[in-house]
Every structure is written in structure tokens, then in C-alpha cells.
ROZAVEX-23175 format. One record per atom (N, C-alpha, C): residue number from 1; residue in one letter; chain; x, y negated, z negated. Coordinates in pm, whole numbers, plus 50000, padded with zeros to 5 digits. Layout:
residues N
+--------+---------+------+-------+-------+-------+
: kedren : tordren : kemi :     u :     v :     w :
+--------+---------+------+-------+-------+-------+
:    NUM :       A :    A :     X :     Y :     Z :
...
+--------+---------+------+-------+-------+-------+
END
This chain:
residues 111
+--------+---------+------+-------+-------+-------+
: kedren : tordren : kemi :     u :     v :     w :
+--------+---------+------+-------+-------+-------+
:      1 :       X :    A : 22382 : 03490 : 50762 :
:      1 :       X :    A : 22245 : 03539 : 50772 :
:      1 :       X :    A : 22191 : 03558 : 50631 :
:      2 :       X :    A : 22064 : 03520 : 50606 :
:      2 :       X :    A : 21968 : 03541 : 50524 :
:      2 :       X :    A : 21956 : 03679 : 50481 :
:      3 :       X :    A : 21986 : 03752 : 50339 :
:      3 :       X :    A : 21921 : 03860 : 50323 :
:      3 :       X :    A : 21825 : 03869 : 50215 :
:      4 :       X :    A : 21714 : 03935 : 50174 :
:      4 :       X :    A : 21655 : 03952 : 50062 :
:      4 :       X :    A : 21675 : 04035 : 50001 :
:      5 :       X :    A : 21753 : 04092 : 49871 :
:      5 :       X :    A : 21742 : 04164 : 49746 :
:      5 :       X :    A : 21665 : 04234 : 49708 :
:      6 :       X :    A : 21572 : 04321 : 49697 :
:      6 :       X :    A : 21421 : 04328 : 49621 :
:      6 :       X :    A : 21505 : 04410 : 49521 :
:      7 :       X :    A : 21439 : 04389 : 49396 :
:      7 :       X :    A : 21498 : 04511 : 49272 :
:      7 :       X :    A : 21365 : 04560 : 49265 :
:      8 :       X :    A : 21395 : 04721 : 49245 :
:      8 :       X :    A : 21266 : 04766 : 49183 :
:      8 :       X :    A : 21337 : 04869 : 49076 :
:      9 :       X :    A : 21241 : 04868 : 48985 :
:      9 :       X :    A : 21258 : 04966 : 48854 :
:      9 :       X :    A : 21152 : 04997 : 48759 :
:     10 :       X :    A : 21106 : 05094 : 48743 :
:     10 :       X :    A : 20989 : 05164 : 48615 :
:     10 :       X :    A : 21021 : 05096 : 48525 :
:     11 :       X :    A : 20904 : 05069 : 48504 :
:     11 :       X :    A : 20836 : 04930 : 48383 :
:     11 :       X :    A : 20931 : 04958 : 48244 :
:     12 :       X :    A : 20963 : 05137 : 48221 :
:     12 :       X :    A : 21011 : 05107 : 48107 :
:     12 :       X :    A : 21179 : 05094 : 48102 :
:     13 :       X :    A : 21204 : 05080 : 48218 :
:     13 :       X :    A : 21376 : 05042 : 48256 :
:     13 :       X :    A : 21352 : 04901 : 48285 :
:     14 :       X :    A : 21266 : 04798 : 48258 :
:     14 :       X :    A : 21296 : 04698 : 48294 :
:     14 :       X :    A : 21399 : 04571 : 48196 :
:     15 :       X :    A : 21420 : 04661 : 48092 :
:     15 :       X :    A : 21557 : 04593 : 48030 :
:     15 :       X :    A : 21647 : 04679 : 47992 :
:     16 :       X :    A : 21671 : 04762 : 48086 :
:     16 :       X :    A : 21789 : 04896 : 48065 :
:     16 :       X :    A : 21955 : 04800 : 48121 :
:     17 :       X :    A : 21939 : 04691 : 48149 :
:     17 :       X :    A : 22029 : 04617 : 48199 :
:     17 :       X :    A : 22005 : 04488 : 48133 :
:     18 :       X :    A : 22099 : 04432 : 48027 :
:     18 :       X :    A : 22060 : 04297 : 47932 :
:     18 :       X :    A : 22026 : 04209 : 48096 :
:     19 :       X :    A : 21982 : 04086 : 48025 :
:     19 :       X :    A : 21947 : 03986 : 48139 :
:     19 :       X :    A : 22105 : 03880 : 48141 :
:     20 :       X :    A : 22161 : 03931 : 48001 :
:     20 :       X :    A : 22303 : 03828 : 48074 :
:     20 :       X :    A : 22412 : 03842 : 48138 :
:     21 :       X :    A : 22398 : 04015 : 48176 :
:     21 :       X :    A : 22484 : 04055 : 48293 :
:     21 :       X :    A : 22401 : 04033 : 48400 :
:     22 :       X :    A : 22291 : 04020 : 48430 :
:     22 :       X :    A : 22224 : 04002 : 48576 :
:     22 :       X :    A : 22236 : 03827 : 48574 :
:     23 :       X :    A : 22240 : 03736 : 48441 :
:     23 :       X :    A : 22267 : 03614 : 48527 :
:     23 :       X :    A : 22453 : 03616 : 48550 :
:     24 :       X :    A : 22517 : 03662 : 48451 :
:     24 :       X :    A : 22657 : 03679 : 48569 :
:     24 :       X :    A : 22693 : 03738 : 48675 :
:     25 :       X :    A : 22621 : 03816 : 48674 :
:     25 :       X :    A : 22584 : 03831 : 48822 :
:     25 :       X :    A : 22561 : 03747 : 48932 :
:     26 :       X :    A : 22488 : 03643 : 48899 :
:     26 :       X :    A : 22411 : 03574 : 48979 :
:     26 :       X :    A : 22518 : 03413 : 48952 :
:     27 :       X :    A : 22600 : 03397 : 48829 :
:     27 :       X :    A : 22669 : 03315 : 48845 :
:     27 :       X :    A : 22803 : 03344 : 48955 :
:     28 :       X :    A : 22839 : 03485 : 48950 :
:     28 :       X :    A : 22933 : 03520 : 49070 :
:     28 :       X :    A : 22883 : 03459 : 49209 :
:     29 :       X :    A : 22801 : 03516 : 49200 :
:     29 :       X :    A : 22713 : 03441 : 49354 :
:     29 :       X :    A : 22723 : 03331 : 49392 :
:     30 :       X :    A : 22693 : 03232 : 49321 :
:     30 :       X :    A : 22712 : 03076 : 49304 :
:     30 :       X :    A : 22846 : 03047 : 49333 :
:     31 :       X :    A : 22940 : 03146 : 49297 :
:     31 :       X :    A : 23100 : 03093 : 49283 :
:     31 :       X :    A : 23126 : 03115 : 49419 :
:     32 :       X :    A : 23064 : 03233 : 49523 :
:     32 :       X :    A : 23113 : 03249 : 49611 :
:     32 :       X :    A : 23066 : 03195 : 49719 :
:     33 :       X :    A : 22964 : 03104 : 49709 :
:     33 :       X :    A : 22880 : 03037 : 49829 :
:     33 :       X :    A : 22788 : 03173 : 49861 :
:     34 :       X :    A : 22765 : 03274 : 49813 :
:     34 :       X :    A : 22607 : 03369 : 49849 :
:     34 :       X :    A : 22476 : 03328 : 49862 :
:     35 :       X :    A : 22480 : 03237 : 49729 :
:     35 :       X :    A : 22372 : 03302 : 49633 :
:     35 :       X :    A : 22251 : 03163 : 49687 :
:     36 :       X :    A : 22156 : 03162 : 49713 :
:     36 :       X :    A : 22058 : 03150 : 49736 :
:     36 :       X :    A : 21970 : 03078 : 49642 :
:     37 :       X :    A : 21883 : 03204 : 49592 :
:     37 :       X :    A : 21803 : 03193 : 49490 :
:     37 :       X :    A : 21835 : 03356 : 49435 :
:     38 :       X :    A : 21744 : 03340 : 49292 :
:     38 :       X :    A : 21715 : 03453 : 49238 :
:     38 :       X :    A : 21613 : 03458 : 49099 :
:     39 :       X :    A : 21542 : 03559 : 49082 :
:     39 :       X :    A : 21428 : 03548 : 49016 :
:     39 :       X :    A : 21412 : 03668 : 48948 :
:     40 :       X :    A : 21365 : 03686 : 48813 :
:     40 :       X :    A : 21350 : 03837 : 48761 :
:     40 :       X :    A : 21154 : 03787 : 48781 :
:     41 :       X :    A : 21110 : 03927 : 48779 :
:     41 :       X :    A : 20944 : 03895 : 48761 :
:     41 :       X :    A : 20886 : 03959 : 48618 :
:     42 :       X :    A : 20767 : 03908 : 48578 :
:     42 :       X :    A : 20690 : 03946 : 48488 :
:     42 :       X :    A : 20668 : 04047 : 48541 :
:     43 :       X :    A : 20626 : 04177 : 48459 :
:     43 :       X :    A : 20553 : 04296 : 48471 :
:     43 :       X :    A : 20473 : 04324 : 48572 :
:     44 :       X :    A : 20404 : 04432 : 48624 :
:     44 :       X :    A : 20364 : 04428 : 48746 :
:     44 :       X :    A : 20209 : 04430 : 48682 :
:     45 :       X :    A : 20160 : 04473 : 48609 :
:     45 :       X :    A : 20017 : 04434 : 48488 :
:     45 :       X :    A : 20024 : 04293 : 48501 :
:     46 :       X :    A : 20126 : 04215 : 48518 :
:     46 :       X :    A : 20043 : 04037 : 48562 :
:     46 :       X :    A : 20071 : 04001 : 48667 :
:     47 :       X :    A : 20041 : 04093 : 48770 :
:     47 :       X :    A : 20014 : 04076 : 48961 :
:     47 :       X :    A : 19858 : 04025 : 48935 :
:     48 :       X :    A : 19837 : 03958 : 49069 :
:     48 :       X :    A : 19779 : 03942 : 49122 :
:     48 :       X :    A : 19743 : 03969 : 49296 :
:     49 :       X :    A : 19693 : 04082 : 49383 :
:     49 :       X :    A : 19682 : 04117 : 49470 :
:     49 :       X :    A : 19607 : 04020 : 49584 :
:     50 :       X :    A : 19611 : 03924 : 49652 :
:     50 :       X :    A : 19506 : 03881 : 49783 :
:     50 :       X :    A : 19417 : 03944 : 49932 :
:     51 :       X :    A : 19432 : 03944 : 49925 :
:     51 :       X :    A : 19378 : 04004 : 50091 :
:     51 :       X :    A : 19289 : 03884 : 50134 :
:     52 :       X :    A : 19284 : 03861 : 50306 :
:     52 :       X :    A : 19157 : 03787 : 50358 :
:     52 :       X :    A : 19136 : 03876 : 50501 :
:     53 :       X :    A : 19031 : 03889 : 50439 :
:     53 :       X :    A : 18920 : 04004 : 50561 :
:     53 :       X :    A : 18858 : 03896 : 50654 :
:     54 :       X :    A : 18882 : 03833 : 50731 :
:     54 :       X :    A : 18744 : 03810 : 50834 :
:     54 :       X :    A : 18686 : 03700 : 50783 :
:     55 :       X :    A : 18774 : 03589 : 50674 :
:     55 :       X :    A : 18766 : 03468 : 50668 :
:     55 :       X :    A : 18747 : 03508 : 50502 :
:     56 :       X :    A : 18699 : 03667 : 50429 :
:     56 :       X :    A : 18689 : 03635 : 50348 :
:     56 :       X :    A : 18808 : 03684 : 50220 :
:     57 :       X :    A : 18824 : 03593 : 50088 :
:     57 :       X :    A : 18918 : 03617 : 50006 :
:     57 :       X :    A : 18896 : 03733 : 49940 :
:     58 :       X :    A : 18919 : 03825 : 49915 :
:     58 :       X :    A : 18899 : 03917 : 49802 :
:     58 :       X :    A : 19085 : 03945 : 49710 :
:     59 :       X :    A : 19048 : 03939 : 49571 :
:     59 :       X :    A : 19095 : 03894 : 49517 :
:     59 :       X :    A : 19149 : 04031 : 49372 :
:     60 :       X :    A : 19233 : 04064 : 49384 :
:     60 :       X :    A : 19227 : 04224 : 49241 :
:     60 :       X :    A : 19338 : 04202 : 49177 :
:     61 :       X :    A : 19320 : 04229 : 49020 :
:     61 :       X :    A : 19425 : 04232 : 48954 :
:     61 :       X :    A : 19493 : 04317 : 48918 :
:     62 :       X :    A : 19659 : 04313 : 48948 :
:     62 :       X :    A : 19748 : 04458 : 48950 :
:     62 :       X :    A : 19813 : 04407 : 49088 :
:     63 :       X :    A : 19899 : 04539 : 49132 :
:     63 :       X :    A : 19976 : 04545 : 49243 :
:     63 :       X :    A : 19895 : 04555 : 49369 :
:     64 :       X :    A : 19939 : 04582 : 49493 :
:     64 :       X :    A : 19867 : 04629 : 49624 :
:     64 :       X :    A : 19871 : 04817 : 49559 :
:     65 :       X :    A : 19956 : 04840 : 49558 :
:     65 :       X :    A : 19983 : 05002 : 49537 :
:     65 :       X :    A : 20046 : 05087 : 49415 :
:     66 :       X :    A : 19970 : 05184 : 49390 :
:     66 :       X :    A : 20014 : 05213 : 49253 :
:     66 :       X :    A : 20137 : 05281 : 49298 :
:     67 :       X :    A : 20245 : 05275 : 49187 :
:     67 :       X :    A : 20390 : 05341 : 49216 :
:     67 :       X :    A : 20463 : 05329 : 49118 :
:     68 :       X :    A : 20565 : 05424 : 49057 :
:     68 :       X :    A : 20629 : 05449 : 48911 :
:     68 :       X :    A : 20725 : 05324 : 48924 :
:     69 :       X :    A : 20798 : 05279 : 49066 :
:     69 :       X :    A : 20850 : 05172 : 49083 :
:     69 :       X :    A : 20779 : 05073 : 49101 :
:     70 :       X :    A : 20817 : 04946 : 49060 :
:     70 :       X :    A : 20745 : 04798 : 49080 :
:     70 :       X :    A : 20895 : 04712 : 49091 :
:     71 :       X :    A : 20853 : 04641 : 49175 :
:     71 :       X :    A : 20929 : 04481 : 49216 :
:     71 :       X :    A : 20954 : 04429 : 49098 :
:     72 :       X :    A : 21044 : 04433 : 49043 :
:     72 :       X :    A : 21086 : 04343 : 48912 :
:     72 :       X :    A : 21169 : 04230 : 48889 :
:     73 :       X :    A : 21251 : 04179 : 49063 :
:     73 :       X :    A : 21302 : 04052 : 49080 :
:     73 :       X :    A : 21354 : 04034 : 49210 :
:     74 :       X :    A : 21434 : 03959 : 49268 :
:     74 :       X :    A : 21501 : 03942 : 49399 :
:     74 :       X :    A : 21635 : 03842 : 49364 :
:     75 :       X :    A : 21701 : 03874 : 49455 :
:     75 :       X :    A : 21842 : 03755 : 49497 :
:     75 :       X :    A : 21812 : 03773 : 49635 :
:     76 :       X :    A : 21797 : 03647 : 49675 :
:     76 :       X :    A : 21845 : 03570 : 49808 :
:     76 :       X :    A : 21990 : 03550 : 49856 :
:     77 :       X :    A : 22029 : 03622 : 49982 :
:     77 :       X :    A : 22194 : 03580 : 49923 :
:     77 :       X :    A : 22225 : 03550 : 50071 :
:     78 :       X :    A : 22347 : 03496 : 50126 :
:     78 :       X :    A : 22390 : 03440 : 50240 :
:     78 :       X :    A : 22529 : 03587 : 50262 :
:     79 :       X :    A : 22491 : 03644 : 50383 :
:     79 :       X :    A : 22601 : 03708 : 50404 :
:     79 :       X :    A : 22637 : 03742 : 50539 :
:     80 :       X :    A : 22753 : 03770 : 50588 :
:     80 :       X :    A : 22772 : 03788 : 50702 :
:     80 :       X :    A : 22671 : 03902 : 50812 :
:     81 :       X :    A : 22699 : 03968 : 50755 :
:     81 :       X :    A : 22592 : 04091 : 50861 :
:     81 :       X :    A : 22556 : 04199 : 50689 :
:     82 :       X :    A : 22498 : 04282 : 50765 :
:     82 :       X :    A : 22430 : 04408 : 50696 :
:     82 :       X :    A : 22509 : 04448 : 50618 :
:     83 :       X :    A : 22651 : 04478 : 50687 :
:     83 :       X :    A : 22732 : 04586 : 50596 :
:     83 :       X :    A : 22756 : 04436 : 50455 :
:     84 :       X :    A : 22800 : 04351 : 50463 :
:     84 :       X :    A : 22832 : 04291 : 50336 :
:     84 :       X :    A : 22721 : 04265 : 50249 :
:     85 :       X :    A : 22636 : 04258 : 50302 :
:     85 :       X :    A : 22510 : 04233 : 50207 :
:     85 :       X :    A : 22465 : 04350 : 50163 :
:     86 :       X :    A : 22510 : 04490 : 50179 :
:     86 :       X :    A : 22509 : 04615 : 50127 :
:     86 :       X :    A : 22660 : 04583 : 49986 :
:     87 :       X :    A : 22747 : 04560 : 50079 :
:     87 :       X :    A : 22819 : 04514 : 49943 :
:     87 :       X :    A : 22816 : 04465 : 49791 :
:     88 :       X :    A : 22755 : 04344 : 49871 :
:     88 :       X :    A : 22729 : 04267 : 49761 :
:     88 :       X :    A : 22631 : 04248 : 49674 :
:     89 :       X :    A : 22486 : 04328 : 49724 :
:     89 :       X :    A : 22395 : 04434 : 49718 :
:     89 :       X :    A : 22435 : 04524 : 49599 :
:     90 :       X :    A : 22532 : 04609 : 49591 :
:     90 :       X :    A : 22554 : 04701 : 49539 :
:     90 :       X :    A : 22633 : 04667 : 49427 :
:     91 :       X :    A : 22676 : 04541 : 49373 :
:     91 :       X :    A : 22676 : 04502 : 49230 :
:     91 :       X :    A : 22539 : 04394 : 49161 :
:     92 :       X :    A : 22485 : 04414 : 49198 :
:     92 :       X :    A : 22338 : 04389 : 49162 :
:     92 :       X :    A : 22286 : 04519 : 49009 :
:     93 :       X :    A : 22364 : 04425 : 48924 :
:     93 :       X :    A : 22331 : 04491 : 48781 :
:     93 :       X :    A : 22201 : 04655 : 48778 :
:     94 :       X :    A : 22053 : 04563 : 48833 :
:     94 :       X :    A : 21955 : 04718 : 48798 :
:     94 :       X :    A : 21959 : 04774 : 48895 :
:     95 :       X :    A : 22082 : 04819 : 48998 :
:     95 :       X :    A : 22110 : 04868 : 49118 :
:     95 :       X :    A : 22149 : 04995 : 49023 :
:     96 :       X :    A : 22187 : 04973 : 48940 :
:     96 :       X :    A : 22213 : 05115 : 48825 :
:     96 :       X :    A : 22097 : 05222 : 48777 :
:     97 :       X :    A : 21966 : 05166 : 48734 :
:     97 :       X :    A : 21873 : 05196 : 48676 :
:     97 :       X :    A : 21742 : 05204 : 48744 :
:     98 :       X :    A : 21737 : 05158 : 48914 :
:     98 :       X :    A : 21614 : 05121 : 48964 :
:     98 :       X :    A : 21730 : 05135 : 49147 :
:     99 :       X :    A : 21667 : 05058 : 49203 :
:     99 :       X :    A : 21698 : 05042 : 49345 :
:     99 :       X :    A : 21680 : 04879 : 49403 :
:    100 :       X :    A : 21713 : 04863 : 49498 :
:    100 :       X :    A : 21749 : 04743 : 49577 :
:    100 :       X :    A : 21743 : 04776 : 49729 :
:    101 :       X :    A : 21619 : 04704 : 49748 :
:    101 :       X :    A : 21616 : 04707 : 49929 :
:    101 :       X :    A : 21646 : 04582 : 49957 :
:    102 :       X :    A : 21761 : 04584 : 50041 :
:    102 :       X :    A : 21777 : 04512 : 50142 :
:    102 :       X :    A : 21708 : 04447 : 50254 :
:    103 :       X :    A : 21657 : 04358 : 50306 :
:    103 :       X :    A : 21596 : 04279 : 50384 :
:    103 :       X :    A : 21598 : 04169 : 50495 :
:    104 :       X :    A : 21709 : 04212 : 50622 :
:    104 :       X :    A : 21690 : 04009 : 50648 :
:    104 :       X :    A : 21600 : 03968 : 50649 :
:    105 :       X :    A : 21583 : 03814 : 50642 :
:    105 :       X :    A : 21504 : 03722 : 50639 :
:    105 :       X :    A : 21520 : 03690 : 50774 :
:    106 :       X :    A : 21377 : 03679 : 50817 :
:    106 :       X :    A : 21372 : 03669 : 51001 :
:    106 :       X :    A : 21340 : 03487 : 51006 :
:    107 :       X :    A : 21360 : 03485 : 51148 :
:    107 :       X :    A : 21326 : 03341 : 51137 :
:    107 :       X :    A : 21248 : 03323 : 51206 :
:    108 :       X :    A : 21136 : 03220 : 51193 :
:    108 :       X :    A : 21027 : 03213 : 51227 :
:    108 :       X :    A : 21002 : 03134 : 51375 :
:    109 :       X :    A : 20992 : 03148 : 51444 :
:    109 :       X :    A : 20993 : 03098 : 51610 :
:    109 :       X :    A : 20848 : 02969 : 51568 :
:    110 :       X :    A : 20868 : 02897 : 51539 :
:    110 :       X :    A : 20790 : 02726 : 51570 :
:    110 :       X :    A : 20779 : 02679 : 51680 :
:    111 :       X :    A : 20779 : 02775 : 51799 :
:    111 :       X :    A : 20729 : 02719 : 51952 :
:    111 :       X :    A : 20625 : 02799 : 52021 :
+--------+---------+------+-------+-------+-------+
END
């Protein structure tokens, strides 16, 4: 099963963890058949927000919601059920300095 990663961490912890333990991190993953994808993000100051109301776009720059935490990357990872993807979840480098929600990825019914 599909899970999603989300990291979140305050803008000024966003390199409280070098980036070349989070890609060995992410090279472990690879070794073990997990790993998916994975992505760190730019700052949450270069969001871009959408909404469509009633056909129309409206469009703001920044997050949806102000919050001391912001989304600062994800791993996609392949794992058996919940409890291992809490596992494996929980060596996720800014799992130290910030938090990590967990997510399956649902699947989308095409009928």
C-alpha cells in the first residue's frame, strides 16, 4: 500500500537536519524496494494558493493557512499496512525537528 510522508517544520528548522542525511535516508529506501518518490519544498513564502468558486479561479500568494508549521517535503513510500509505514516513517531525518503525517494514498474508483 501507498503511503504519503508529509514533513512539516518552522521555516527556521528547515535545515536543522543537513540535506545529506535526508538523501541517505531516501537512498535506504531505494535499497529496500519502499521508496517511491521524494521531494524537499521551497519555503512556504513561494506557495502559491488556488481555489475555483463556481467556475471561477482565484488565485493568492502564500499558503491556504497561516501556521508556525509549513509542509517542507514528502516521501512516498510502499509499505505493508499502517503499523510499518509508522516505522519507517519514524526514521525520516526532520521527524527529529518538525513532524511527519502519515497518509494512505487512496485509490481512485475510474467507474
Amino acid at each position: 500500500m501507498k503511503y504519503l510522508c508529509l514533513v512539516y517544520m518552522e521555516e527556521k528548522d528547515l535545515h536543522a537536519v543537513p540535506d545529506a542525511e535526508c538523501m541517505a535516508f531516501g537512498q535506504g529506501l531505494r535499497e529496500s524496494g519502499r521508496y517511491l518518490a521524494a521531494e524537499a519544498l521551497e519555503p512556504v513564502r513561494s506557495a502559491t494558493t488556488l481555489r475555483v468558486r463556481d467556475g471561477r479561479l482565484s488565485v493568492t500568494d502564500g499558503p491556504f493557512a497561516e501556521t508556525r508549521e509549513q509542509l517542507a517535503g514528502f516521501y512516498l513510500i510502499d509499505a505493508v499496512d499502517l503499523n510499518e509505514a509508522i516505522r519507517v516513517a519514524s526514521g525520516i531525518p526532520p521527524a527529529r525537528a518538525g513532524s511527519v503525517e502519515i497518509r494512505p494514498v487512496r485509490t481512485l474508483d475510474a467507474g
